[in-house]
C-alpha positions in Angstrom: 0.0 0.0 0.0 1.0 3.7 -0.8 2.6 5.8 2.1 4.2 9.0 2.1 4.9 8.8 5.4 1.9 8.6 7.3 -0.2 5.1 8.6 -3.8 5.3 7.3 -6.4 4.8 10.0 -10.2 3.7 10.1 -11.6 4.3 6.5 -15.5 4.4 5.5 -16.2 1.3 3.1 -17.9 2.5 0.3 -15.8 4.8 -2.5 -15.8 5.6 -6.1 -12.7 6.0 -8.0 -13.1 8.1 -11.1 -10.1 7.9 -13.3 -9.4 10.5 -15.5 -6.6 10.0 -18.2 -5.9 10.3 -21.8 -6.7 7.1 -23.5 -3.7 6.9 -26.1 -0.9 7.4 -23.7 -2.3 5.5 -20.7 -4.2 2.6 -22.5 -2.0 0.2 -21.2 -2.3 1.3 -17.5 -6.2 0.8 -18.0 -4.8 -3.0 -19.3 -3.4 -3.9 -16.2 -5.9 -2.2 -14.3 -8.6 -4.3 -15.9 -6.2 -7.5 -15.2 -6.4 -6.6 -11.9 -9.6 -6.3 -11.8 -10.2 -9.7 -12.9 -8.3 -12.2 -10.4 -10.1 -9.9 -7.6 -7.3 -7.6 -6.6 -8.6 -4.1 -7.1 -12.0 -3.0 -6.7 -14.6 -1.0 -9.0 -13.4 1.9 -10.8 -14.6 4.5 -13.4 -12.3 5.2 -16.4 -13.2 8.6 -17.6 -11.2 9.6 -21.1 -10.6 13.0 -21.6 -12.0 12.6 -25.2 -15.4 12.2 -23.6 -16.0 14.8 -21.3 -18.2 17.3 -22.6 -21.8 18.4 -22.9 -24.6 17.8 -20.4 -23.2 13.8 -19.4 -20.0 12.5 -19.0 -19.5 9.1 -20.4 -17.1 6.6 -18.4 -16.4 3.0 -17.9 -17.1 0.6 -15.1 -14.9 -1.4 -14.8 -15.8 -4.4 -12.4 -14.8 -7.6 -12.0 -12.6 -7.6 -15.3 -15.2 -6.1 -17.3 -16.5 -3.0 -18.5 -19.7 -1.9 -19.3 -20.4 2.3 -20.1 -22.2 4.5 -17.6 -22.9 8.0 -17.1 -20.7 9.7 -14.5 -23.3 11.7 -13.1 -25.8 8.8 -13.3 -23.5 6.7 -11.1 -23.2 9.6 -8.8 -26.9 10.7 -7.9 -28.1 6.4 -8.3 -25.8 5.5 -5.1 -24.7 7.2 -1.7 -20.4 6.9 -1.6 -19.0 8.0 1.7 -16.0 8.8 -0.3 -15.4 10.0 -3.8 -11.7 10.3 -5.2 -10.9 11.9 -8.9 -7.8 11.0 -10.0 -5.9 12.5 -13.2 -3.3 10.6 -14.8 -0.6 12.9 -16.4 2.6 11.6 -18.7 5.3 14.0 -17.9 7.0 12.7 -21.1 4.4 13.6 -23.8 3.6 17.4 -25.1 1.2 19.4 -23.2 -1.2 18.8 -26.0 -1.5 14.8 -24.9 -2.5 15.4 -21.3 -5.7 16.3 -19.8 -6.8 19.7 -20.3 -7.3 21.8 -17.4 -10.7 22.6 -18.6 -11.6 19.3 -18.7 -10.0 18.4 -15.1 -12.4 21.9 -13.8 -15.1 19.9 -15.9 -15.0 16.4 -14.2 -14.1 18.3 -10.7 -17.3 20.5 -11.0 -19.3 17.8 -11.9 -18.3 15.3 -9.0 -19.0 18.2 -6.8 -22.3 19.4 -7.7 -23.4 15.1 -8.0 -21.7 13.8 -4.6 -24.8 15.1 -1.7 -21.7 15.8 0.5 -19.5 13.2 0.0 -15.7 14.3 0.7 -13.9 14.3 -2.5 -9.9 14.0 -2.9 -8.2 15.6 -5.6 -4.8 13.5 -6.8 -2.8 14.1 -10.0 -0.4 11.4 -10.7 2.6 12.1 -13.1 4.3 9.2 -14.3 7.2 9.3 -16.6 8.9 6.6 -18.9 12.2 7.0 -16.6 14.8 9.8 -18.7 17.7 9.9 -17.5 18.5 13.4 -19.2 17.3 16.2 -17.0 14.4 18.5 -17.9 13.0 21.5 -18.2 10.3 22.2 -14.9 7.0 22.6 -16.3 5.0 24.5 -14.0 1.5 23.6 -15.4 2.5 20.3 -14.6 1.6 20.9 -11.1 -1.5 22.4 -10.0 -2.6 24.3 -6.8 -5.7 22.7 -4.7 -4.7 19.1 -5.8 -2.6 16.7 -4.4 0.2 16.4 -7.2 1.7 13.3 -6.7 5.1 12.1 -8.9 5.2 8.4 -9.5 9.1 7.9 -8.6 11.1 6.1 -11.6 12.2 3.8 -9.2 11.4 0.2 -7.8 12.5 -1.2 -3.8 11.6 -4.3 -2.6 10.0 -3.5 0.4 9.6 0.0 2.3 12.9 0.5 4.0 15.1 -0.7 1.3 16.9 0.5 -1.2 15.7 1.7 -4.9 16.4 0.9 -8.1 15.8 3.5 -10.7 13.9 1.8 -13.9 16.4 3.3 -16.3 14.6 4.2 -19.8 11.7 2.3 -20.9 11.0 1.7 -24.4 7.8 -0.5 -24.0 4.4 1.5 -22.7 3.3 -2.2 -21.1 6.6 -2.0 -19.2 5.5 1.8 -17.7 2.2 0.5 -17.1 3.6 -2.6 -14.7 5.4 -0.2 -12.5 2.5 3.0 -12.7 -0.4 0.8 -12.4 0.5 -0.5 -8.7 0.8 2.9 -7.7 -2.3 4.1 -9.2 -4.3 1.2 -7.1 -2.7 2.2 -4.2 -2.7 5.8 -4.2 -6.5 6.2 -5.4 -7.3 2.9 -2.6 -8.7 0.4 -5.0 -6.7 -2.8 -3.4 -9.1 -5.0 -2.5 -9.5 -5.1 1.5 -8.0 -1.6 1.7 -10.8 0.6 2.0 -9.0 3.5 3.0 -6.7 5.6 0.7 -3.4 7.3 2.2 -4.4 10.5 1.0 -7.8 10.7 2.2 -6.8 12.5 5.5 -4.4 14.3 4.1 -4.3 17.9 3.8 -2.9 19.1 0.5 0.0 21.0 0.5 0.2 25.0 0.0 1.8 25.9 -3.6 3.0 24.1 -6.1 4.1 21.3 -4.3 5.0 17.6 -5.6 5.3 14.4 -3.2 7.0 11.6 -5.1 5.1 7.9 -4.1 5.5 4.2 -4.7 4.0 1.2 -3.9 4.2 -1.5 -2.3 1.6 -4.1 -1.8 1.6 -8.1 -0.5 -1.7 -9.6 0.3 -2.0 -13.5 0.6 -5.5 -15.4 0.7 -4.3 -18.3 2.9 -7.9 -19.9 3.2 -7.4 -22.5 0.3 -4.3 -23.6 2.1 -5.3 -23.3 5.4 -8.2 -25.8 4.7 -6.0 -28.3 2.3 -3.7 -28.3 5.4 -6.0 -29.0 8.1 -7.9 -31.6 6.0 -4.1 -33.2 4.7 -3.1 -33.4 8.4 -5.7 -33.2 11.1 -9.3 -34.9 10.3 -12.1 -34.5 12.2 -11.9 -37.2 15.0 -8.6 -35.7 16.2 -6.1 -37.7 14.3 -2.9 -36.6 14.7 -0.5 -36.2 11.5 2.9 -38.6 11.8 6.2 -36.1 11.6 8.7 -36.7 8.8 11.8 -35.1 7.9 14.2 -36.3 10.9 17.1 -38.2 11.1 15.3 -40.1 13.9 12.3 -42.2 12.7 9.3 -41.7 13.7 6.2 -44.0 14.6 2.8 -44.3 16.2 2.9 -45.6 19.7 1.0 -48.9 20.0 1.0 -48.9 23.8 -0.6 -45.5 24.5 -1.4 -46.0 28.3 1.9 -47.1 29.5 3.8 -43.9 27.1 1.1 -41.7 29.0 1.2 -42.9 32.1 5.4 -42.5 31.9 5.1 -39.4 30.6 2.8 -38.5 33.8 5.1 -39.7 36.2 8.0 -37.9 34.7 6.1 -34.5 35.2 5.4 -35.4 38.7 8.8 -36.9 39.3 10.1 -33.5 38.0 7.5 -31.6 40.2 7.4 -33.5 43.0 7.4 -30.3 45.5 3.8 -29.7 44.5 2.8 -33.4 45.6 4.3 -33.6 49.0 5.3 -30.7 51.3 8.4 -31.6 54.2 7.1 -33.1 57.1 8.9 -33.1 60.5 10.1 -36.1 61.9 8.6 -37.2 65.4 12.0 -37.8 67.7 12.0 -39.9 71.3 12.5 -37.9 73.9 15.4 -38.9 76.5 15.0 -40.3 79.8 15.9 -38.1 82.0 16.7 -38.6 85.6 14.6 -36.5 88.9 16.9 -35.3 91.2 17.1 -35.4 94.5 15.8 -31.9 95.5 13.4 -32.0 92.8 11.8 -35.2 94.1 12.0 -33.3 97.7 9.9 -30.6 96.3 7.6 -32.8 94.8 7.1 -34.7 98.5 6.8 -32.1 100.3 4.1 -30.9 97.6 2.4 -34.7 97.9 2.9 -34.7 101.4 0.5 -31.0 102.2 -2.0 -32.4 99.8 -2.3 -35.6 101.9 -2.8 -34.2 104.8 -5.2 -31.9 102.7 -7.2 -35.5 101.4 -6.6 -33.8 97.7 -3.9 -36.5 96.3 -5.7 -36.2 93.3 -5.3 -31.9 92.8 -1.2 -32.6 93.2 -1.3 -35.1 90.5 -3.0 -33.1 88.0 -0.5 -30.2 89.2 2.4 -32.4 88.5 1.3 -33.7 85.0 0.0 -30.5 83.8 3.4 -29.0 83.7 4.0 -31.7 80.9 0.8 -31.3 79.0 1.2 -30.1 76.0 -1.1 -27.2 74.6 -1.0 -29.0 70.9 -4.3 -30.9 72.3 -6.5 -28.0 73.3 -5.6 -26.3 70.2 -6.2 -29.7 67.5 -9.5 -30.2 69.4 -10.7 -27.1 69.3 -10.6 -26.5 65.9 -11.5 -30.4 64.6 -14.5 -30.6 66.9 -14.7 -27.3 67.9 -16.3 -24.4 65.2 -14.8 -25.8 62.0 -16.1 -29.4 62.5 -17.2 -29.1 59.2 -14.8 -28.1 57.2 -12.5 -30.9 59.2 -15.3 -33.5 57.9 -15.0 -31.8 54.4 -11.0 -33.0 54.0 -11.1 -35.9 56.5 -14.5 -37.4 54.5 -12.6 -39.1 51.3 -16.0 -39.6 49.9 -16.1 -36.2 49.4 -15.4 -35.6 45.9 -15.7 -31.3 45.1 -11.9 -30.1 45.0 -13.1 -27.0 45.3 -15.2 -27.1 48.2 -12.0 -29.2 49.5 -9.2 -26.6 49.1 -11.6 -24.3 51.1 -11.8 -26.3 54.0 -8.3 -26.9 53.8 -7.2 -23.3 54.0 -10.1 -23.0 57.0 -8.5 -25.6 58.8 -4.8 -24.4 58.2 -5.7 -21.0 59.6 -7.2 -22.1 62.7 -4.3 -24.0 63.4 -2.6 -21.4 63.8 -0.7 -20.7 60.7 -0.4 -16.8 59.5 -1.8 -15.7 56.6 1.0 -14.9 54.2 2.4 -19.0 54.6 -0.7 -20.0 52.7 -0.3 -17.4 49.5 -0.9 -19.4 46.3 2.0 -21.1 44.8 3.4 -20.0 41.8 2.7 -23.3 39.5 3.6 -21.9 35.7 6.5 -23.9 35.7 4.6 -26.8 36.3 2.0 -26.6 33.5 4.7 -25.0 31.3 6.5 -28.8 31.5 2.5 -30.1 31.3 2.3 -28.4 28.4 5.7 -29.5 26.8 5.2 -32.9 27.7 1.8 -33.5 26.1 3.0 -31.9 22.5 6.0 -34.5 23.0 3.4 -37.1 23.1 1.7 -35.3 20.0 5.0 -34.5 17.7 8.2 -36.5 19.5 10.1 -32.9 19.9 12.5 -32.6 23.0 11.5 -29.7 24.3 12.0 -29.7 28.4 14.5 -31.5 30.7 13.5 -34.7 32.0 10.2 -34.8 29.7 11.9 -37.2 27.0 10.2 -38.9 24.1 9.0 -41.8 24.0 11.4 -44.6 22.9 10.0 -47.4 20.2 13.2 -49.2 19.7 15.8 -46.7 17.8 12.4 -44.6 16.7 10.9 -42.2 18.4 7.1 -42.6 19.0 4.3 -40.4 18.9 0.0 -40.9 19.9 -1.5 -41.4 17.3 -5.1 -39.9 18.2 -5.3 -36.5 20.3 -8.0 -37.3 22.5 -4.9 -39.8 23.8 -2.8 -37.0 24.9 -5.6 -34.6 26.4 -9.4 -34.9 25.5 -11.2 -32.1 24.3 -14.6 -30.6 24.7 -15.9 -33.4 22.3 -14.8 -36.0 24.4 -16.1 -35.1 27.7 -18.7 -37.4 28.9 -22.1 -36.2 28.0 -24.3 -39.4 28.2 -26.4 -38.4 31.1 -30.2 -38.0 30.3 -31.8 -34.5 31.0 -34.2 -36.0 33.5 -31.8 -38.2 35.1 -29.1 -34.8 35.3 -31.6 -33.3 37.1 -31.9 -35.8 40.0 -28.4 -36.1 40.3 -26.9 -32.9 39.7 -24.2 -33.3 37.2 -24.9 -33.0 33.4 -20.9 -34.0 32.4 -17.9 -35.2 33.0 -14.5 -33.5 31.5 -12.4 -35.6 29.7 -9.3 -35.3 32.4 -11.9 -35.0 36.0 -10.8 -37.8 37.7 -12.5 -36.5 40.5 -15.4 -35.4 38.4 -16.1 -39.4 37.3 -16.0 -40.6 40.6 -18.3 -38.1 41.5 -20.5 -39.3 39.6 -20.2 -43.1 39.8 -21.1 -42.3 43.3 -24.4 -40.7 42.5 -25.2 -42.9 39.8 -25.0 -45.8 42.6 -27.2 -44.0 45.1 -29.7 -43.7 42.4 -29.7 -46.8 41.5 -32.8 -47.5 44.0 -34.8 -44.6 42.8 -37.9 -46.1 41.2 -38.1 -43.5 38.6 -34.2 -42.9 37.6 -33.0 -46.3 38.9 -33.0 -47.7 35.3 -31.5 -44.8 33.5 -28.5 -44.4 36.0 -27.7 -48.1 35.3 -27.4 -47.8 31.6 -25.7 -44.0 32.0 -23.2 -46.0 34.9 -22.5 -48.8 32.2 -22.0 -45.8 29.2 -19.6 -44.3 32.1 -17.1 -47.3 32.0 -17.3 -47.3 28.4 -16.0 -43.7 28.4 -13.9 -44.5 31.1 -11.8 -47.0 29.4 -11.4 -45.2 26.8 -10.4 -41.7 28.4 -8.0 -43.5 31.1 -5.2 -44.3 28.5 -4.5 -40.4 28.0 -2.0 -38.0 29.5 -3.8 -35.8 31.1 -5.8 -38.6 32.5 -2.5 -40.2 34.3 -1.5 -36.6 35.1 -4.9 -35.7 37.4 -4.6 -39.4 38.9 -1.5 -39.1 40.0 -2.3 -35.9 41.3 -5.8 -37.1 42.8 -4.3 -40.1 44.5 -2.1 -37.6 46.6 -4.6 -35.1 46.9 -6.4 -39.0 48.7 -3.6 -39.2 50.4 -3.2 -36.2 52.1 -6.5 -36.5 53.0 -5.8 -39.4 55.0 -3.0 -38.0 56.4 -4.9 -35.4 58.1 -7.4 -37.6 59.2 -4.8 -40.0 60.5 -2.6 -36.9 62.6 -6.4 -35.8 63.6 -7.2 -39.3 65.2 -3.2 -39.6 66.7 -3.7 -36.0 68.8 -7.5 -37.3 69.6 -6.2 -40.6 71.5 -3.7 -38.8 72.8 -6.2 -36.4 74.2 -8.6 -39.0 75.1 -6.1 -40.4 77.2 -7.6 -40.8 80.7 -5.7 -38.1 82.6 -4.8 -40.0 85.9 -3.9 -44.2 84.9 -6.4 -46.4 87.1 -3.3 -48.0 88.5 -1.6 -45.2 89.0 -4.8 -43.1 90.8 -4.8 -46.8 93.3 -1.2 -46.4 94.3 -1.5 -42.5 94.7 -4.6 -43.3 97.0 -2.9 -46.0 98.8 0.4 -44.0 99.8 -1.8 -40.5 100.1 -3.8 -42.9 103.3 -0.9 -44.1 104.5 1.0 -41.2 104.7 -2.2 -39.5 106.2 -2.3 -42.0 109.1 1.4 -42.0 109.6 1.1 -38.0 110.3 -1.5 -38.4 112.1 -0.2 -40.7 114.3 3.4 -39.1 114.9 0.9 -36.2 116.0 -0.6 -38.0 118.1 2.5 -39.6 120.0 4.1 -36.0 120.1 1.0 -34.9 122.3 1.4 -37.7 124.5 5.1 -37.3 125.0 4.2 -33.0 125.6 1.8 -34.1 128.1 3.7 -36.1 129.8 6.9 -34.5 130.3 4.7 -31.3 131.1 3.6 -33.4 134.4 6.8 -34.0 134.9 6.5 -38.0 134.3 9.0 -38.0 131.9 12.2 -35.4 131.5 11.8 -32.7 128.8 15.2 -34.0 127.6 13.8 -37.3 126.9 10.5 -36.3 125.3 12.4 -34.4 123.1 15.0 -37.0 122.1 11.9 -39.8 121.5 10.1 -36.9 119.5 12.8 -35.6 117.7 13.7 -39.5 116.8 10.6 -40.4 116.0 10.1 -37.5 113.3 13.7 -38.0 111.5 12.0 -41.8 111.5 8.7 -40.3 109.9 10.5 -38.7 107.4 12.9 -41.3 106.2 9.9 -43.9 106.3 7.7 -41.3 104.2 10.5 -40.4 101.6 11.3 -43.9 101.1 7.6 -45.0 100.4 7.3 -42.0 98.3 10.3 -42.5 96.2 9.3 -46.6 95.9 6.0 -46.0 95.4 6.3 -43.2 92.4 8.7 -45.5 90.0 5.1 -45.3 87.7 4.6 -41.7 88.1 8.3 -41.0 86.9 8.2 -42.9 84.0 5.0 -40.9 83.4 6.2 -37.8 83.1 9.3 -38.8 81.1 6.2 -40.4 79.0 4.7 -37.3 79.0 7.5 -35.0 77.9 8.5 -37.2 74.9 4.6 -36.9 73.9 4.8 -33.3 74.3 7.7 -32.8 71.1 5.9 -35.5 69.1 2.7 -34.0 69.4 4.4 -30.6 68.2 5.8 -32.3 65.5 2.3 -34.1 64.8 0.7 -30.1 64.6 3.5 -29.4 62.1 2.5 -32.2 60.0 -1.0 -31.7 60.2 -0.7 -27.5 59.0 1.8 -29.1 56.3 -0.6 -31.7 55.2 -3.7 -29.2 54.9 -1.0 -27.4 52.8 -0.2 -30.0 50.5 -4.2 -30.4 50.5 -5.5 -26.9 49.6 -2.4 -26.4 46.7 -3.1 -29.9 45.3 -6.8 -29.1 45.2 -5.7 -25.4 43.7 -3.8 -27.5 41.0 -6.2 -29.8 40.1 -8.6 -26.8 39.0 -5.5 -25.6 37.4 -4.9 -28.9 35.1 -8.5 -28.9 34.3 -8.6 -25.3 33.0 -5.3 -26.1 31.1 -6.9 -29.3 29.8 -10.0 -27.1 27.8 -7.2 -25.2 26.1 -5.1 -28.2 25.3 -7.5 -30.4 24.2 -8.8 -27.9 21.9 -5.4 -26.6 20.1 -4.8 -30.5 19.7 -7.8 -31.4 18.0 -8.1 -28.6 15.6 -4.5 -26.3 15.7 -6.1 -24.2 13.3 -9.4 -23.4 14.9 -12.7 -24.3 14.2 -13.5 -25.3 10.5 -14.6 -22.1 8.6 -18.5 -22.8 7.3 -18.3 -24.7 3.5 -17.8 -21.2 1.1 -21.1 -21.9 -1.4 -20.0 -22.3 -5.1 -19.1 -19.6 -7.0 
């Protein structure tokens, strides 16, 4: 298309070109033109000679389509509304002044377009063209006229716009002129077909007696013939896929398409296996560790007041709760406490709504504990980047990521033969499900890579089954779902979601699993029955043993305060018989609590593995609410696969009626 410098914009559609030229020295432009005109690359035009114009009409040509058939300027111009209306004068620079268009007959045509075209905006071009002289001439001012755009057709040809030019040199032959002056002509006045707008129609003209010197350039390519050979050479319509040729490397159709998929799968997942699993914590033994003397002092004397108190049982849960870990009370609260539900949501593998699952997983996660910003989504893109890469391997054998090879067949290299084996499209989704029977059940279809989505609906098909009025239609639609089954389980993207389900299972039962650990340990009966016998036992024999040293004290007071006994021996028998007391008491307290040692070493190992079982349980939901993020993920890039698969070049364009 003609530029002088400025990119066209928006353009109304409908234009007439009136050409206006003198027939001897241009009749070969008007050849070409025609020619044109007749493999559809230019549209309608008027050719006007300047031998006609006079009197009351105007005489032209329209040409259209390759032919020609006469009209009447003005006829043309009142019979039809033009947004646009372009004259255009053709003037040889080479030829006398006599064998151009006379002025009066250029006022003629203008006043007549003018006083016919209701308004239409009208552009004025004069194109000079010249047979390429070397030898300089003369200027000839009436060459150029003011209120036009005069426009030189440059003697010179360049291969594309930015390039250099080659000057045409003399031409002998008017055909020869014509093949260089009639591209610029099209473009300059906008006749190209599909170019509705002409460079020069939002230009202003220039002041004076000013030339601009054009060329042309032009390259349009009708593709649909070729387009639709190619797409029904190499992809038909039930998603065949065409067999690459060219390589060093053979290549072949794969026979066994589930195991190439399925390796294919586990070589993504292999490569991404961050995404599956997050990095649990390891649950370590605590160390025995031995009481010391004071301590176990403290803890008598402790024992000892809340004997003589009756409260043995108050001490003990004094003593234990300094071992108690707070991971309990916090895991119980929020399983059983006000997210019950969204604990049954993850824990319940029945459940089969991913979505509905990666909420209650990120519920769960932030009553646990965790802050906010450790649950941002993860960035994924270099996963499905790899999903990508790995299914157009399947499609075309190219090497195109690390660790995603092809598929070996020997010393070939093997490729699926059908699409729908790589990722199914929207055509192979299951759809098989009566309207009545979608309405008692609540799903209408199943996508071709929904793992979950299938089992979903295997399970409502089976709790139909005893409905009186859909019972027999969810048996035929269950047996249609196995069909489809089998035959959707053998693709990529199939492997890729079960792999990716099974750990999303799995996670699942590894929060339930943690759940039920913390649970027995907090239903753990606080005070052993064994354990509460013994305390009881020592706690009344202690209690009697006090009591009784009190008792003998008294006596001994009494007496040696009337003077039965001497104060010095009262005091000896009483000072010997508590030193006993307490030796006998320590000793049966420190024999006695072997159990209740062990128990709090018991308990203090329990209290870093239930830590570490809280760690593990935020890291599972985790793994839970990305893997359920990534299965929505897969299936939205599944749609767009599956489509570019089956038809890489879109949709079919409708069957063109015969021309």
């Amino acid at each position: 298309m003609v530029s002088p410098g400025v990119t066209p914009t928006a353009a109304p559609t409908r234009a007439l070109t009136v050409l206006l030229a003198p027939r001897p020295q241009t009749e070969e432009i008007l050849s070409v033109l025609v020619d044109y005109s007749a493999v559809g690359l230019i549209g309608s035009f008027v050719w006007v000679d300047a031998a006609d114009v006079g009197g009351t009409a105007t005489h032209g040509s329209l040409v259209r389509d390759g032919q020609s058939e006469p009209v009447v300027l003005q006829q043309m111009l009142t019979g039809e509304r033009y947004d646009r209306i372009r004259i255009a004068v053709l003037v040889p620079v080479d030829v006398p002044a006599a064998e151009r268009v006379p002025l009066a007959v250029e006022q003629a045509v203008e006043q007549t377009v003018r006083s016919s075209s209701m308004g239409a905006p009208i552009n004025l071009l004069r194109l000079l063209f010249t047979r390429g002289d070397a030898i300089p001439t003369t200027p000839d001012l009436a060459l150029v006229l003011e209120g036009w755009h005069n426009l030189l057709i440059a003697p010179e040809d360049s291969a594309a716009p930015g390039l250099g030019a080659v000057a045409w040199g003399r031409l002998t032959d008017p055909l020869d002129v014509a093949q260089f002056v009639a591209p610029v002509v099209a473009g300059v006045t906008g006749l190209w077909a599909g170019v509705d707008q002409g460079p020069f129609d939002t230009l202003e003209i220039l002041p004076g007696q000013t030339v601009r010197a054009v060329r042309a350039f032009y390259r349009w390519l009708d593709t649909d013939s070729v387009e639709e050979g190619l797409r029904a050479h190499l992809f038909d319509p039930t998603g065949r896929l065409p067999l690459p040729r060219g390589g060093q490397v053979p290549v072949v159709y794969i026979e066994d398409v589930p195991t190439a998929a399925q390796s294919m799968a586990r070589a993504l997942w292999t490569k991404h296996r961050d995404v599956l699993r997050g990095p649990r914590i390891a649950a370590t033994a605590g160390q025995e560790q031995a009481i010391s003397v004071w301590a176990a002092m403290k803890m008598f004397l402790k024992f000892m007041g809340a004997a003589v108190r009756s409260a043995p049982a108050a001490w003990w849960s004094a003593v234990m709760g300094t071992v108690t870990s707070a991971v309990v009370t916090t895991v119980q609260s929020t399983v059983f406490g006000r997210t019950d539900s969204a604990f049954a949501v993850v824990a319940d593998t029945t459940q089969s709504d991913w979505q509905d699952l990666g909420r209650s997983a990120e519920t769960l996660s932030n009553a646990l504990g965790g802050q906010p910003e450790h649950f941002a989504q993860q960035d994924m893109s270099g996963l499905w980047t790899d999903f990508v890469n790995g299914a157009l391997t399947l499609a075309d054998g190219g090497r195109r990521a690390a660790g995603l090879e092809p598929i070996q067949v020997g010393a070939a290299i093997g490729v699926v033969y059908n699409a729908a084996d790589v990722v199914p499209s929207a055509a192979e989704r299951f759809q098989g499900i009566p309207t009545s029977l979608a309405a008692v059940i609540g799903v209408s279809a199943v996508e071709g890579a929904d793992v979950l989505g299938a089992a979903n609906l295997r399970d409502r098909l089976q709790r139909a089954y005893s409905d009186p009025a859909a019972g027999v239609e969810a048996r035929n639609t269950g047996t249609e779902l196995d069909r489809w089954q089998a035959s959707v389980t053998k693709s990529y993207a199939w492997q890729v979601s079960s792999i990716l389900a099974d750990f999303m299972h799995r996670g699942r039962a590894e929060v339930a699993d943690l759940v039920s650990q913390i649970q027995t340990l907090a239903n753990r009966s606080a005070v052993d029955e064994r354990l509460k016998a013994r305390q009881q036992a020592i706690s009344t024999i202690l209690k009697t043993f006090t009591w009784a040293l009190l008792g003998v004290l008294l006596i001994l007071i009494g007496v040696a305060a009337m003077d039965w006994v001497r104060w010095k021996f009262a005091l000896a028998t009483g000072g010997a018989l508590i030193g006993l007391y307490i030796v006998v008491s320590l000793a049966l307290f420190l024999l006695g609590q072997r159990d209740l040692f062990a128990e709090m070493n018991m308990r203090k190992s329990q209290a870093a593995e239930l830590e570490a079982m809280q760690a593990n349980l935020r890291t599972a939901l985790q793994d839970v609410s990305r893997l359920s993020t990534a299965y929505g993920q897969l299936l939205a890039w599944c749609r767009t696969l599956g489509t570019v698969l089956r038809a890489p070049f879109g949709s079919p364009p409708p069957v063109r009626p015969p021309s």
